[in-house]
RODO-422193 format. One line per field, with one value per residue (C-alpha): residue number from 1; chain; z, y, x. Coordinates in steps of 0.02 Angstrom, whole numbers, plus 50000, padded with zeros to 5 digits. Layout:
BEGIN
nr	[NUM / ...]
kette	[A / ...]
Z	[Z / ...]
Y	[Y / ...]
X	[X / ...]
! end
This chain:
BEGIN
nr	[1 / 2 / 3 / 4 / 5 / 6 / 7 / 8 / 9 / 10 / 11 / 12 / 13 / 14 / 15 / 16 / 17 / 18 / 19 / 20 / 21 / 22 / 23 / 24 / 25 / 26 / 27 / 28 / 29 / 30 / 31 / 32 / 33 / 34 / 35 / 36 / 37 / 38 / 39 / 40 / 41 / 42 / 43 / 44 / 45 / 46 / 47 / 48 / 49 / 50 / 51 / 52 / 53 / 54 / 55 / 56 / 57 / 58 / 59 / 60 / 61 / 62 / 63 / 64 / 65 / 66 / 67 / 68]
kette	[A / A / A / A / A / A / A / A / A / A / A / A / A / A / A / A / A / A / A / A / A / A / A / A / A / A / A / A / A / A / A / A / A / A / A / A / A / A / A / A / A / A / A / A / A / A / A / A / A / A / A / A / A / A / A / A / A / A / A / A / A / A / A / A / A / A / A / A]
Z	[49830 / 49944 / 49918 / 49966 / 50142 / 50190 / 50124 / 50085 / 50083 / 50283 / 50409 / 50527 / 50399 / 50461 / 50355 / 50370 / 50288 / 50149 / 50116 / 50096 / 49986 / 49908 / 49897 / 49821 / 49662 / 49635 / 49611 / 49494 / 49394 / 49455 / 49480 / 49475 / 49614 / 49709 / 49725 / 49778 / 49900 / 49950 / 49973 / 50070 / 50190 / 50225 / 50270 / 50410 / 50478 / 50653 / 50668 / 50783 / 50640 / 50531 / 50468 / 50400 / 50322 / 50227 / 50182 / 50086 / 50018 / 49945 / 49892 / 49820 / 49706 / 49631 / 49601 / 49470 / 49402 / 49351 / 49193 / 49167]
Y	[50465 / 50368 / 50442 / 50619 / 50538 / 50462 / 50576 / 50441 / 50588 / 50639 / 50576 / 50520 / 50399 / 50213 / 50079 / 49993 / 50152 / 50148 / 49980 / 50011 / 50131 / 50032 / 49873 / 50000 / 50073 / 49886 / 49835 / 49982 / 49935 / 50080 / 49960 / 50097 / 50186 / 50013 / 49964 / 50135 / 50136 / 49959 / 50003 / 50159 / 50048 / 49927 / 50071 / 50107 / 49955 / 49927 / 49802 / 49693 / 49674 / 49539 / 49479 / 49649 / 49660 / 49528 / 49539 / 49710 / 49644 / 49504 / 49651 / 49776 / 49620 / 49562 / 49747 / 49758 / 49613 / 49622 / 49726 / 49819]
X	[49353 / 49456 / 49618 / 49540 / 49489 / 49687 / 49812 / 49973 / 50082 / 50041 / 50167 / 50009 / 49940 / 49938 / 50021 / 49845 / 49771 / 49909 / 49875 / 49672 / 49720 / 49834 / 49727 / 49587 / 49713 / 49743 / 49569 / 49550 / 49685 / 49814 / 49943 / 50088 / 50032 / 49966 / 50137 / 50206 / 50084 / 50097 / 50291 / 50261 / 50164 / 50311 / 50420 / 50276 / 50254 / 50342 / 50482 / 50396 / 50233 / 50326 / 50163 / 50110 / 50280 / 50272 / 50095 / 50133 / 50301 / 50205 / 50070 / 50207 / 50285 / 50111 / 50040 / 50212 / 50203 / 50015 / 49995 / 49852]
! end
């Protein structure tokens, strides 16, 4: 349901959308696309946003290391 309201693969998609989304697959279980989406955030995020960085670095390296 989500993922048909933020489309991850539109260029006007925020980073804090992706990682909704993102946060969402991962309580599900869909860690695979959790951390793609998680990663596709952290490209997003502005240079200046260090904490938002690291929050969905930190994200993207738990959501592959959990096994579902």
């Amino acid at each position: 349901m989500l993922k048909k309201a933020v489309n991850p693969f539109d260029a006007g998609t925020s980073y804090q959308e992706l990682y909704e989304l993102g946060a969402a697959a991962l309580r599900s279980g869909r860690t695979r696309e959790a951390a793609m989406l998680f990663r596709s955030a952290a490209r997003k995020v502005p240079p200046s946003d260090t904490v938002w960085y690291e929050r969905l670095k930190t994200f993207g390296r738990l959501s592959t290391e959990i096994k579902s």
